[in-house]
N, C-alpha and C positions, 0 to 999 in steps of 0.2 A: 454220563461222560466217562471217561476214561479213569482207572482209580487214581493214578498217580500224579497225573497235569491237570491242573482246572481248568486248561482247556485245550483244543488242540494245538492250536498255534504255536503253545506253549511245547507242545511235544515234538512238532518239527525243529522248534529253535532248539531242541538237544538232541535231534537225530544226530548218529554216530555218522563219521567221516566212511565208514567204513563196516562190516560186521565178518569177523573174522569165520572162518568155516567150522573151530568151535564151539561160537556163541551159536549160530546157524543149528548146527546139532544139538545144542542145551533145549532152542527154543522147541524145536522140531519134538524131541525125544518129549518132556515135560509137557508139551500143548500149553506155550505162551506167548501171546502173542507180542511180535516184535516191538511194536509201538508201547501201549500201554504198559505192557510186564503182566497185564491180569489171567488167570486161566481160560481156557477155552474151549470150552462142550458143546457136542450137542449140531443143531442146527445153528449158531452162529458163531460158525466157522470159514472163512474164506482164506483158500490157500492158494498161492502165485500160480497160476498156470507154468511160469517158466523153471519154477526152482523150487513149489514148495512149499516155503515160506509159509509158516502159520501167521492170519492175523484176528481179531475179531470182529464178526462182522461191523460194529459202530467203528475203528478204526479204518476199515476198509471202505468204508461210505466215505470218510471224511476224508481220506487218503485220494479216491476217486474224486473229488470233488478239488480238494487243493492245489494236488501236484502232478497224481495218477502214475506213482513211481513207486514201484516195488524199492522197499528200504536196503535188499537185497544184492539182487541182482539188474536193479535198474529198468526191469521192463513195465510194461503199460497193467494197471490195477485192468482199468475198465478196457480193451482193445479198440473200441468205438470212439473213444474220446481222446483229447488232443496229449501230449505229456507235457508238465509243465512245472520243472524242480524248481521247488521254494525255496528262496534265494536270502538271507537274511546279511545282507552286508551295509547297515548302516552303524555308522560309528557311533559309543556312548556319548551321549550328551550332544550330540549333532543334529538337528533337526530337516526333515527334506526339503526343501521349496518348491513352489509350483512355479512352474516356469510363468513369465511374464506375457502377459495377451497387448 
């Protein structure tokens, strides 16, 4: 998994609002990828078709699978599959319900 989050979920809930066109260039220039912060060689490497974007590829699988939203530029990881941004708005200490049958 990723070095820095134990797990992914944990990495979306502090995806940035936003990635300024600096950070964009640190990660580009360096080879890091945006998600984890780990470096990245080699064959597992997957970069945005739209913009770029370095990610690794175990990021890029999971990104394909959860959201399929470039952290970027907002475009499609996988083009085949649906997009679908992960949404984290429950409130602490509040728990969901399932609605009633």
């Amino acid at each position: 998994m990723c070095p820095v989050f134990t797990s992914f979920v944990d990495a979306l809930k502090n995806k940035p609002k936003e990635l300024t066109k600096e950070e964009i260039i640190f990660y580009k220039e360096k080879k890091i990828c945006v998600v984890c912060k780990g470096k990245v060689a080699g064959f597992n490497t997957y970069l945005c078709p739209y913009c770029d974007v370095i990610y690794c590829e175990k990021c890029a699988r999971a990104l394909s699978l959860l959201e399929n939203v470039c952290w970027a530029c907002n475009g499609a990881i996988d083009p085949a599959k649906p997009v679908k941004p992960f949404d984290v708005q429950v409130e602490p200490g509040k728990l969901m319900k399932s609605p009633k049958k």
